[in-house]
C-alpha positions in Angstrom: -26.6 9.7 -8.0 -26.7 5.9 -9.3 -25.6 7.1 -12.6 -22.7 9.1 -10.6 -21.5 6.0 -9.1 -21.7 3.7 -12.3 -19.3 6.5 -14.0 -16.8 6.6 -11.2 -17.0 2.8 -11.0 -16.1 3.0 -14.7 -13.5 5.6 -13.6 -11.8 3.4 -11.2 -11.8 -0.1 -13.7 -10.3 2.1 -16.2 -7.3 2.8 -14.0 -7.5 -0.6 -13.2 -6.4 -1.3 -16.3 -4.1 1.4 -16.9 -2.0 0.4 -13.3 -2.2 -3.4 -14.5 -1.0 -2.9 -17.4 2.1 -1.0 -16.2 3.2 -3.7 -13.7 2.6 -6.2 -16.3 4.9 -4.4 -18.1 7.0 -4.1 -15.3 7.1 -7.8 -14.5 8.1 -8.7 -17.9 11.0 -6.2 -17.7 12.0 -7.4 -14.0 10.3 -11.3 -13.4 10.0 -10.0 -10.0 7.5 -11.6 -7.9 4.1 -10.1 -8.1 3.5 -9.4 -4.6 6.4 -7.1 -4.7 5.0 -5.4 -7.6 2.1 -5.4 -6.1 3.2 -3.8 -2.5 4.8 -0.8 -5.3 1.7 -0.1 -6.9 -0.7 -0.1 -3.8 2.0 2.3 -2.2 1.3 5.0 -4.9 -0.6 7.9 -4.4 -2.5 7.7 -7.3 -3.7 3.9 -6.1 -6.7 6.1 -4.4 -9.1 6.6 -7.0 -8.0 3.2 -8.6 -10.4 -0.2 -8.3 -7.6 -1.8 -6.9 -10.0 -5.4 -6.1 -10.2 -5.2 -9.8 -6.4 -4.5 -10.0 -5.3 -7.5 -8.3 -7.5 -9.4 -10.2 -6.3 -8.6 -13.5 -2.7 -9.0 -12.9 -2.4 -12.2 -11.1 -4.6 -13.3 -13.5 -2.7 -12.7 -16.6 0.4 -14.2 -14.5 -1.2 -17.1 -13.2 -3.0 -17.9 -16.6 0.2 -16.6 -18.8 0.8 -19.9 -20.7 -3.0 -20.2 -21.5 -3.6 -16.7 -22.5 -0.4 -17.0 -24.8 -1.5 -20.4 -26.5 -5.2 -18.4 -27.5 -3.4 -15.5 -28.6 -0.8 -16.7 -30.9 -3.6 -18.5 -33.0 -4.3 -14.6 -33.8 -0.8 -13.6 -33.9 1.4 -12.6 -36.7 4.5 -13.4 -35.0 6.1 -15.0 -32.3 5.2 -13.9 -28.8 9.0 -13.1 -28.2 9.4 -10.7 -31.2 6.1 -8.7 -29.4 6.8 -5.2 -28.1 6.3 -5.2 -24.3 3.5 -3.3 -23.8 2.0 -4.6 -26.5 2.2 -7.6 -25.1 0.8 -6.8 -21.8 -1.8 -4.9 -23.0 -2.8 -8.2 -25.2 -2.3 -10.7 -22.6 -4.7 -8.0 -20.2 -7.5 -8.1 -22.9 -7.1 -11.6 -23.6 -7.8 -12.2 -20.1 -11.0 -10.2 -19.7 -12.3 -11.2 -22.3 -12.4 -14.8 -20.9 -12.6 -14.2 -17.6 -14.8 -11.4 -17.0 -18.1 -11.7 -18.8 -19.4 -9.3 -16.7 -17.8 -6.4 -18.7 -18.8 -6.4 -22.3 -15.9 -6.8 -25.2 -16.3 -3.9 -26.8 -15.6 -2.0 -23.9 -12.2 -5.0 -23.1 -11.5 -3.9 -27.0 -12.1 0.2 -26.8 -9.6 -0.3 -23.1 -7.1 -1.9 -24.8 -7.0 0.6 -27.9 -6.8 3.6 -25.8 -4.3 1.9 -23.5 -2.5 1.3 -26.9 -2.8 4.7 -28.0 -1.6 6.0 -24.5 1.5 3.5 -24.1 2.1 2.1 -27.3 4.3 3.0 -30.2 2.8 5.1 -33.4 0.0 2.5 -34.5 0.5 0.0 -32.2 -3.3 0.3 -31.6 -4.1 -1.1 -35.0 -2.7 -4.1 -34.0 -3.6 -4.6 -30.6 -7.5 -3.8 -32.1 -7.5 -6.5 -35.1 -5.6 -9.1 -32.5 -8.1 -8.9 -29.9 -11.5 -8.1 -32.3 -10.8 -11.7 -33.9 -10.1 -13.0 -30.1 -13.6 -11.9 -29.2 -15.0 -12.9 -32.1 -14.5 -16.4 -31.2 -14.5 -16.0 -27.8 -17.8 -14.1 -26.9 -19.3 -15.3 -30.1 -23.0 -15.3 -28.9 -22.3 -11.9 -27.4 -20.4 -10.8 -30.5 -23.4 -11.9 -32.7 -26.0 -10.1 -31.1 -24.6 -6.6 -31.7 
């Protein structure tokens, strides 16, 4: 039964994610004010089987700590932060943030998240970048985590 709950818990971070991203997305198409967003999202259906604690979390944290999640990632960065694709964007800003503010979940599961989100929302190969920008983020990030695997 434990095992059960750990999977759903997964289960419920991993659409976590998924919703977070999406109004990130959303708030960078619309700058409307998060609680707004936020009243949209919690109103859907789907909110049910969704960690929505872990929901909040993420998304007024990447807003609140925009600025400082941009000035880590665009050491990594190719490009301006303006020429980014949207979703890439939020999905990079979303596993920027995890990765330095939740310790508690380990970066290769922040990385794997962010891929498959990627993969789900994301142009063609947009994966490849979103994995090489965010591997060299947790690299120096989590370094003692990232040398003991």
């Amino acid at each position: 039964m434990i095992l059960k709950l750990k999977k759903n818990n997964f289960k419920a971070k991993q659409r976590a994610r998924r919703f977070a991203m999406q109004a990130l997305y959303q708030w960078h198409l619309t700058q409307e004010n998060f609680s707004a967003i936020q009243a949209k999202f919690l109103a859907q259906e789907e909110m049910i089987s969704v960690d929505t604690a872990y929901f909040i979390l993420l998304v007024q944290g990447v807003l609140n700590d925009r600025d400082s999640l941009d000035n880590h990632l665009m050491e990594f960065l190719d490009r301006p932060l303006k020429e980014l694709d949207l979703v890439e964007l939020a999905i990079l800003r979303l596993g920027a943030y995890e990765l330095l503010e939740c310790p508690e979940v380990p970066y290769k599961v922040i990385l794997n998240e962010s891929i498959e989100l990627a993969k789900m929302f994301g142009a063609t190969d947009s994966y490849k970048y979103i994995n090489s920008i965010l591997h060299c983020f947790a690299k120096k990030i989590r370094s003692m985590e990232y040398k003991d695997q």
